[in-house]
N, C-alpha and C positions, 0 to 999 in steps of 0.2 A: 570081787564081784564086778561083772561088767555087761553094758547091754546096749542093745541098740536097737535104733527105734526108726522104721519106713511112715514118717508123716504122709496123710493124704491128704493133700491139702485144697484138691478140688472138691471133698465132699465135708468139709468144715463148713458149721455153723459160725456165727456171728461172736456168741457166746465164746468159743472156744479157738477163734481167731483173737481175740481180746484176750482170753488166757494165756494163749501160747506168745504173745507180746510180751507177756510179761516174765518170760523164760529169761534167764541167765545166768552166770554163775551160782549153780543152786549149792556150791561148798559158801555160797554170803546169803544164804536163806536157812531161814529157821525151820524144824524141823515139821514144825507146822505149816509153814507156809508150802513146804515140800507136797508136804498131804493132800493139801488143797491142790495145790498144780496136779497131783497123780491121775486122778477120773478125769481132766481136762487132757490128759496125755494122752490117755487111753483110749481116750473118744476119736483123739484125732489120728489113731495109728491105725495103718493099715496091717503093718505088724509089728510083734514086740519077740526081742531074745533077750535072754538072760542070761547069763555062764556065770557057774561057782566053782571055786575051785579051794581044792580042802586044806587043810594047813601043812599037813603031809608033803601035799604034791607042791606046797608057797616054800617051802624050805629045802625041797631037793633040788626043783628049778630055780629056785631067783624068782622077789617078787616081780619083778620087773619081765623076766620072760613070761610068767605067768600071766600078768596082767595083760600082753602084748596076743598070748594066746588065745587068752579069753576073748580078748575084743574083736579081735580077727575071728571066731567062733561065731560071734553074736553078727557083723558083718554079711558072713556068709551066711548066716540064718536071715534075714530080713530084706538082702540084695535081691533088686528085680533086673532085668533085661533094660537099660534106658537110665536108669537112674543113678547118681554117683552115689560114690560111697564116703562117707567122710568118717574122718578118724581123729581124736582131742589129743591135738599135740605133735604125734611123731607117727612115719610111715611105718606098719607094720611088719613089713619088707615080707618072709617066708611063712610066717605065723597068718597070714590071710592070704587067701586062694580069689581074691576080688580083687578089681582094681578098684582104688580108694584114693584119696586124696589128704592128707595132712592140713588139719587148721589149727598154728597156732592161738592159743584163749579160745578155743572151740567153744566152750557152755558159753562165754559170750559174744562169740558171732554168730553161731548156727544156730536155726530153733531144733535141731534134729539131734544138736549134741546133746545142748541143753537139757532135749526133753530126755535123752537115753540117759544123762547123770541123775535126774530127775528119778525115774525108774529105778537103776544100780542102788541109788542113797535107800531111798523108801524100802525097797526091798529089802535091803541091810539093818535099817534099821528096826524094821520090823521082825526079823527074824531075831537079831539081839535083843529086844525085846519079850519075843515067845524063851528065848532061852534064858533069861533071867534070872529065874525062878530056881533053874538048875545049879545055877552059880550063884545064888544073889551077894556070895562076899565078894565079889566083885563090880556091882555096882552097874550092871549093863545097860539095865534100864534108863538109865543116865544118863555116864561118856558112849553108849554103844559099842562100846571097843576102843575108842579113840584113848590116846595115849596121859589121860590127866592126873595131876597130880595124886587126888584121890586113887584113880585107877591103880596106878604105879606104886602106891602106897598099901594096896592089896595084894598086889603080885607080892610086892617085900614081905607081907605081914604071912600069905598062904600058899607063895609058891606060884605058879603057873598054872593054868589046867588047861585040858584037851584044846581047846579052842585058842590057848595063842600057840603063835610060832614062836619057834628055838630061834629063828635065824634072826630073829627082828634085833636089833644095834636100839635098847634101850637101856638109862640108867636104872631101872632097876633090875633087868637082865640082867646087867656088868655086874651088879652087887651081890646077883646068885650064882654066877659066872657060867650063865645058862645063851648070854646072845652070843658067844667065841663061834 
């Protein structure tokens, strides 16, 4: 999942200028504290993209091309005329039709990365959430997918289902001999 976010930052409140301060690396913020920044994000975008991409399409591409796709998607959804474009990490060279610029630690130098990891997380984790239920011997509600011990100890116990990928390089793949 990946997203990107056009701050307005001339029609921000006081309120949500104090918020957006406190943007940063939101992979070292709890998932609550994510929450709480979400309606402060949203207030201050002028617009917001989102791009998912299936497991299907994460294991035929590379997650890596994937992610490069997506973000370049969500880019060109939210780019104006004047404004840059920034991207967490690395150029997205063909996968984006904008010009953009590369910040390495992007979530913590830019408030516009930050606030788009900010979105991508929330969104992810709420949808793992809604899907829970579906899966619950998996524990989603939880790690949200994230690869924890308990997780890893489910996949061993019931196999995989729809929602991971084949390609993922995990030990407990290696044990089903399902990440090759």
């Amino acid at each position: 999942m990946a997203a990107g976010v056009l701050i307005d930052y001339e029609s921000l409140s006081m309120r949500d200028r104090r918020a957006l301060g406190q943007l940063d690396d939101s992979k070292q913020r709890s998932g609550e504290d994510r929450e709480q920044l979400y309606p402060a994000v949203l207030r201050a975008a002028a617009s917001v993209a989102v791009t998912v991409r299936c497991v299907g399409g994460i294991d035929s591409r590379g997650l890596h091309i994937t992610n490069m796709q997506a973000l370049g998607r969500c880019l060109e959804r939210v780019a104006v005329p004047g404004a840059t474009c920034l991207s967490d990490g690395f150029r997205l060279g063909d996968h984006c039709r904008v010009e953009h610029e590369a910040v390495v630690d992007g979530d913590a130098r830019s408030a516009a990365i930050a606030a788009a990891s900010v979105i991508a997380k929330v969104t992810r984790d709420r949808y793992m959430h809604r899907i829970a239920a579906e899966h619950s011997e998996f524990g989603f509600e939880g790690n949200v997918g994230y690869s924890t011990p308990e997780h890893r100890a489910a996949i061993l116990a019931n196999g995989p289902c729809s929602l991971h990928r084949r390609s993922f390089q995990s030990i407990a793949y290696s044990q089903l001999s399902l990440g090759q």
